[in-house]
N, C-alpha and C positions, 0 to 999 in steps of 0.2 A: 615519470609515467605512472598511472595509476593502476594499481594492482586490485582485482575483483574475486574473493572466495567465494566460491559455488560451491553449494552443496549437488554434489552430483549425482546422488542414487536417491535423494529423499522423494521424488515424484512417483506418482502411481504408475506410472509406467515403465519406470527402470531409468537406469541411464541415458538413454541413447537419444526422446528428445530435448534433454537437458543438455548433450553433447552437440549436438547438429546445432541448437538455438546458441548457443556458444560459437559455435564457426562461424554460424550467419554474423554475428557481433563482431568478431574480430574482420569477417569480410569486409566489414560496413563501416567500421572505427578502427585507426590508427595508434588508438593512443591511451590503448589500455594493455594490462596482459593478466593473466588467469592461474587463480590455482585450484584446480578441481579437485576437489575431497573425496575420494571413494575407492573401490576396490580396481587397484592398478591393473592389475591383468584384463578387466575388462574392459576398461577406460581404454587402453591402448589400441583395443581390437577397434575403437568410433573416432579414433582421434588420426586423420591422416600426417604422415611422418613431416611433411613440410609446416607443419602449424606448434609439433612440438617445441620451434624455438618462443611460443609466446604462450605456449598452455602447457603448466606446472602442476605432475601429479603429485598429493600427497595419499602417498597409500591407509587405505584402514577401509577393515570391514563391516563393523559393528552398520547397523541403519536403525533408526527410530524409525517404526513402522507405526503409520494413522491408527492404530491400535492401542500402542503401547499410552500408558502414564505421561501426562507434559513432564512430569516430578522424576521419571526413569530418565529424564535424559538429563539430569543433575549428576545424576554415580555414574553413567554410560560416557567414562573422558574418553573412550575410543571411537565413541559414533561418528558420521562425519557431521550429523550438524553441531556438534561437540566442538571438534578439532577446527570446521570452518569460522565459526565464532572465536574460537581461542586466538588464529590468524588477526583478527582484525584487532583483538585485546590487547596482542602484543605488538603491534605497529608493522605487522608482518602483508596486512592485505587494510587497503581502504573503505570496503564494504562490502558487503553479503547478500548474496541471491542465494535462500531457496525454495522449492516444492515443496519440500516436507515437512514434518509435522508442525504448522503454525504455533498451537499452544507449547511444545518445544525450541519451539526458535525465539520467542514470547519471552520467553522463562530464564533460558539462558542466556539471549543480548541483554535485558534489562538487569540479571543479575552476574554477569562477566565482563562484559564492556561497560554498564555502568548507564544512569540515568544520567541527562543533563545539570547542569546543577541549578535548583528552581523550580523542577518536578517533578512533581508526585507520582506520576503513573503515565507511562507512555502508553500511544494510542495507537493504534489501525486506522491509517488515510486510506480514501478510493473515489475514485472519480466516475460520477453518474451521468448520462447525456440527459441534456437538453433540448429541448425546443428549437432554441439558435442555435449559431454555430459554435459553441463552447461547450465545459462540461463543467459540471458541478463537486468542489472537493466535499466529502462529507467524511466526519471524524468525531467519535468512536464509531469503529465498527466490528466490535469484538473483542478488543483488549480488555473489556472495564465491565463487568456486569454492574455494578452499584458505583456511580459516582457521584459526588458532594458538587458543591456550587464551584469549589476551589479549581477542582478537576476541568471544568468543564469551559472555568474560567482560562484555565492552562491548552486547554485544545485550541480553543478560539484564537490565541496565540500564538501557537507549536501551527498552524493551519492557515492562518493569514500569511505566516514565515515562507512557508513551504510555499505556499500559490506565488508569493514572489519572487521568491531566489529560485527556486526550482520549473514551479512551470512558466515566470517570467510574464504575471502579471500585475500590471503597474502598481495597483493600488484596489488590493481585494477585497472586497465587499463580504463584512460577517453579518452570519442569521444566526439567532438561537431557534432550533426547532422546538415548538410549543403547538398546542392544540387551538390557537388561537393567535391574531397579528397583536391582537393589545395588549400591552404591558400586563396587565391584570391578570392575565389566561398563564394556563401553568401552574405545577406543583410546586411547592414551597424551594424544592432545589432550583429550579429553573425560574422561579422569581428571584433567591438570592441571587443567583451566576449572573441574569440579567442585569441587575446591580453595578457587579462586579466585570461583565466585559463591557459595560457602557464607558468604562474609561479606556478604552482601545477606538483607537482612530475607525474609520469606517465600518463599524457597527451602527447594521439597519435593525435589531431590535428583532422581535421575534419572526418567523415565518413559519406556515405551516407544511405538509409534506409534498404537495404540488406544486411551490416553488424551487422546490430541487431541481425537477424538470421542466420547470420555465425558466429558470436560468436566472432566478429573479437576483439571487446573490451568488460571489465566487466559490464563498467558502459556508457551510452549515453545518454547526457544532450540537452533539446529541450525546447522551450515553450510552454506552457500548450493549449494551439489553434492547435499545431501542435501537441501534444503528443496524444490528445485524439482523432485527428482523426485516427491517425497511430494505436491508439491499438483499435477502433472500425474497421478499417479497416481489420485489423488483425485476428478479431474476427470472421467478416464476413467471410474472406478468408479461413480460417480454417473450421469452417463451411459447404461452398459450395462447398470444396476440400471432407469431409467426405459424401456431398451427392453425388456428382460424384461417388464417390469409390461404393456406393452401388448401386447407379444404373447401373452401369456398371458391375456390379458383379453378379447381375440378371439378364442376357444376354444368360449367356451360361454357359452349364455345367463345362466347361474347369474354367471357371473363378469361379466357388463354388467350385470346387476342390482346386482351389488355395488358394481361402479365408479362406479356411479350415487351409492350413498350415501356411498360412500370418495369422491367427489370433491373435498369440501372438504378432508380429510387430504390429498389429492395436492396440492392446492393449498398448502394450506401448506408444504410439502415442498418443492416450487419455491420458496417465496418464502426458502425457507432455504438451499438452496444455488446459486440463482441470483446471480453474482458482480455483477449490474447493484444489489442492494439495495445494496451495500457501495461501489461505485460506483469504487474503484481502490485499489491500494497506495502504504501511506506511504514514502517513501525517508527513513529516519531515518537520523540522525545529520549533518545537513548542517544551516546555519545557519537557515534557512528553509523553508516545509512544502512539500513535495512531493510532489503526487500523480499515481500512473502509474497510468492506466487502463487497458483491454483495448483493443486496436488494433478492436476488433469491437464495441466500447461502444456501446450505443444509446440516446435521450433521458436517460430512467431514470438511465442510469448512468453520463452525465455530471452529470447535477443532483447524484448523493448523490455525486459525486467533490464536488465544488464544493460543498456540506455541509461532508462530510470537510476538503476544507482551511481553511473559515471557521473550523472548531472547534479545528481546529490553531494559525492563526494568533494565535487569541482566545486563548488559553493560552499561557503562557513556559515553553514545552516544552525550548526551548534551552537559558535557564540552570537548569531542574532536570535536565536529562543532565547537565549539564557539573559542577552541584554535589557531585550522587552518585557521579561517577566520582570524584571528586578523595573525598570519605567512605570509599568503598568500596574505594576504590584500593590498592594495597602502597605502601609507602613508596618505593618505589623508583620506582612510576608517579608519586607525586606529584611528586618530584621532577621527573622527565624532560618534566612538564607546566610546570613554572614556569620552565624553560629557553627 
């Protein structure tokens, strides 16, 4: 059975809905069990007595707070996102969900558990809605301020990996994002990388930012500068779109009549770009599955985080990245890999 470390006080809001999204998961799957990282005496008071036979506290109270240093949670071995990373290092838990502090959990899964072998820098996956009825994986977003052709070469791989084994589609379609669909378009990195993921099976070659959300490919590889503006932007956009809708719907009777029967569209609208379905971001390319949540995550969207990483864990996502790099590789990376 698959064991899952949570970090359990690193969200903005304390422990409790990091604990509740935990019970929904164990309500809803069979076939995992838990070890919550955090301060015992609290944890107990959210954890009803019947579920203790599958949720394992490990005491400690230190917390990396959204404040602190990514670099303080290097000296901080008492923290819990510390000690729940340590869990998975030592063979002691399969993978890690937390809320807190991203560029800390970053920091230490890539330098405790360890990078795949065959890449450079692991990335931040997230999936964008589309048009139809799919989503879109896009990767970096946020790991990588500055990435080379190499990198990006390496997402496009670590990202193809994931849409298949993970979210179980057949045969994923890569884009490099560029300012432009022609080969030509693009800065000098993103004309090498081009290059360099044209020898990977279903690469459609560049696309620009509006194909994300037409869904035109499965997977869209960017560097992590560019990624995280395009999904804060995103966010925003989405946002300012749902306050329009209601201001303008408090206008006139005609337009509450309508809202009345568009209700169920708005609803499902929500459930498409509300980030708690999808429940947090994979950290690929580290040896073990890692999932970063919204410091703001609520029940919801710690359960489908803790999903998310069962379905990670359950797959050997590991040595198919590691396989395809070394396939898809130049001869010159394979070498530098068997060194």
């Amino acid at each position: 059975m698959l064991r899952i470390a949570i970090d359990a006080m690193g969200g903005d809001f304390g422990p409790e809905p990091i604990i509740e999204g935990l019970i929904l998961a164990i309500r809803n799957n069979n076939n995992f069990t838990a070890i919550a990282v955090g301060d015992e005496e609290q944890l107990l008071k959210l954890i009803p007595p019947s579920f203790l036979n599958r949720i394992e506290i490990l005491d400690t109270k230190d917390v990396i707070s959204m404040h602190d240093s990514a670099t303080d949670a290097l000296k901080r071995k008492e923290s819990t996102i510390y000690k729940a990373i340590e869990l998975v290092k030592e063979g002691k838990a399969d993978a890690i969900v937390s809320a807190g502090h991203s560029g800390a959990s970053m920091s230490l899964a890539t330098l405790r558990i360890g990078r795949i072998k065959g890449v450079s820098r692991p990335a931040i996956a997230t999936l964008m809605p589309t048009s139809e009825n799919q989503n879109t994986l896009v990767l970096d977003v946020g790991a990588n301020v500055d990435s080379d052709a190499k990198n990006l070469f390496e997402f496009a791989v670590m990202g193809q990996a994931y849409a298949q084994s993970v979210l179980r589609i057949d045969e994923p379609i890569i884009g490099l994002l560029s300012n432009g669909e022609e080969e030509s378009k693009g800065n000098e990195v993103t004309k090498e990388a081009y290059k360099l993921i044209s020898k990977v099976p279903n690469f459609a070659g560049n696309v620009e930012g509006s194909d994300i959300f037409k869904g035109t490919v499965d997977v869209v590889v960017c560097d992590g500068f560019v990624g995280n503006i395009l999904l804060k932007t995103a966010e925003g956009v989405a946002d300012t779109i749902g306050k329009i809708i209601k201001k303008n719907l408090k206008r006139s009777l005609i337009s509450i009549t309508g809202a009345v029967l568009m209700r169920k569209v708005f609803k499902n609208l929500k459930v498409r770009v509300d980030y708690a379905e999808y429940g947090g971001a994979p950290l690929l390319g580290v040896k073990a599955p890692v999932i970063i949540s919204h410091g703001k995550s609520n029940p919801k969207a710690i359960m489908n985080a803790i999903f998310q990483a069962i379905h990670s864990a359950s797959s050997n996502l590991d040595t198919i990245i590691e396989q395809r790099l070394v396939k898809y590789g130049t001869k010159e990376d394979n070498s530098h890999q068997e060194v």
